[in-house]
C-alpha positions as CSV (number, residue, x, y, z in Angstrom):
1,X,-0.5,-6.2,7.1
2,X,2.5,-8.8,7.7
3,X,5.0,-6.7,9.7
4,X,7.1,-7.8,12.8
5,X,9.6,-6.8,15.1
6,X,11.6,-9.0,17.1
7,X,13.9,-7.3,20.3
8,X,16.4,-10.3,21.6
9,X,19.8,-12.0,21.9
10,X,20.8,-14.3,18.8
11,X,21.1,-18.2,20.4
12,X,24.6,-18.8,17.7
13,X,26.6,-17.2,15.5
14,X,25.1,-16.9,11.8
15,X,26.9,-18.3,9.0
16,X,26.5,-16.7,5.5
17,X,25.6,-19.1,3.0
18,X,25.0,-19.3,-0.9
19,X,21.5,-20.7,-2.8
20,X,22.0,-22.8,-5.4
21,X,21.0,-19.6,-8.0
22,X,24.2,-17.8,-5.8
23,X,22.1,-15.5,-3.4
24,X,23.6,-15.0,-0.3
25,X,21.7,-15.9,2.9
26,X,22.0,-16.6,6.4
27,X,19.4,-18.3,8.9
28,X,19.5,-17.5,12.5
29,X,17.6,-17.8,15.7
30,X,16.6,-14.8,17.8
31,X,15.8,-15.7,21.6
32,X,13.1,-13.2,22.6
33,X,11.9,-12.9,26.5
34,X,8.4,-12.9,27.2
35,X,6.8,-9.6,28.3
36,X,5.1,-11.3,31.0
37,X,7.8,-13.5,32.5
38,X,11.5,-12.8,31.8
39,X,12.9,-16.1,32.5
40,X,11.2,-17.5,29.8
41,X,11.3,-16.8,25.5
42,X,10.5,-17.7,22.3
43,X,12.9,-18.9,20.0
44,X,12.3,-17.3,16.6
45,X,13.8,-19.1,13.5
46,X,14.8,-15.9,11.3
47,X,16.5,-15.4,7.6
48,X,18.0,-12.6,6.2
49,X,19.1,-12.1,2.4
50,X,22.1,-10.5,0.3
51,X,24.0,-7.2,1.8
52,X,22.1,-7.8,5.1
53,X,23.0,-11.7,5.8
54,X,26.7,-10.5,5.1
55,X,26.3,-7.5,7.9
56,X,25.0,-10.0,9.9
57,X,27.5,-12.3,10.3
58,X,30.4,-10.0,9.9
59,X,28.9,-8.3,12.9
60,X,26.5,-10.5,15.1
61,X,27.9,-13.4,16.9
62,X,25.9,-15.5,19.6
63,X,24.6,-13.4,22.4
64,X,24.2,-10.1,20.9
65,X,21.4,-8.4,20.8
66,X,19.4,-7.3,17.9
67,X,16.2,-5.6,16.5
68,X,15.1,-6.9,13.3
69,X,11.6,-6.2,11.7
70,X,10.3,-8.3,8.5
71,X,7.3,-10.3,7.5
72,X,6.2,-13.8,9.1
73,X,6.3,-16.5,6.4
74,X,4.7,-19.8,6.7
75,X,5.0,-23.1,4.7
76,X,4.1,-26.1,4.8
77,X,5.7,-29.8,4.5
78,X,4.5,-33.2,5.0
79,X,5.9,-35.4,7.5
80,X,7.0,-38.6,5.9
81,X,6.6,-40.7,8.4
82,X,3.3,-39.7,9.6
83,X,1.6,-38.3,6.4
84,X,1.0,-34.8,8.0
85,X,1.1,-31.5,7.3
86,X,4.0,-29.7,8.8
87,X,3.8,-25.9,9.5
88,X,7.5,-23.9,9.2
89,X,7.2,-20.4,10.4
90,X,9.9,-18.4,10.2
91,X,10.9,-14.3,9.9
92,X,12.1,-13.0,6.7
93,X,14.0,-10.2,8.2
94,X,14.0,-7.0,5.8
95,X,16.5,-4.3,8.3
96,X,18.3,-5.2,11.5
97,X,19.8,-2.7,14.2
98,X,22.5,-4.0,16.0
99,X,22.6,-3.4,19.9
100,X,24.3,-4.7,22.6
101,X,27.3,-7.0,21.9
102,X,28.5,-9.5,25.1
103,X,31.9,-9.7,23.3
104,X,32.5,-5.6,23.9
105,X,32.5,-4.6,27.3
106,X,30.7,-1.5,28.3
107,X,33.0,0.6,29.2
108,X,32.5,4.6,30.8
109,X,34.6,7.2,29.6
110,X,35.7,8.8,33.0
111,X,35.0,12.4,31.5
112,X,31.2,11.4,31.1
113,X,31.2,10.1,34.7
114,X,31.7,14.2,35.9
């Protein structure tokens, strides 16, 4: 089974782009803290296709904070100046939930607060 989830804050904003066969994608990287030690994470090179890569850069900018699940991919390239094989992993993300967004202050309804 090839399934992962990924809890973290997006390092820029995502910018929907178009394949040459006119499929709509966007690439993004999701900074996710360690379990073990907070002050430091993994930087996860992510891609999301169609109706998703649109909601995700209409609503995600850099900072928030996301939950996307999809498959691990890896391919391979050679390194033309050394001759070696390269290894590109990255996560083909299949849903995302949109959490907290830094650009929209939490605000408490005073009503609540009673």
């Amino acid at each position: 089974m090839n399934d992962i989830k990924l809890l973290g804050r997006l390092t820029d904003t995502p910018e929907l782009k178009q394949s040459a066969a006119g499929r709509a994608y966007a690439w993004f990287t999701v900074a996710v803290p360690r379990r073990n030690n907070k002050d430091e994470a993994d930087f996860i090179r992510c891609v999301a296709f169609d109706k998703l890569a649109a909601a995700i850069c209409q609503h995600c900018g850099k900072g928030r904070q996301v939950l996307c699940t999809g498959r691990l991919q890896v391919s391979t390239s050679i390194d033309e100046d050394t001759k070696r094989v390269r290894y590109h992993h990255t996560v083909v993300v299949g849903s995302t939930h949109f959490l907290h967004d830094p650009s929209r202050p939490v605000t408490m309804d005073p009503a609540m607060a009673a």
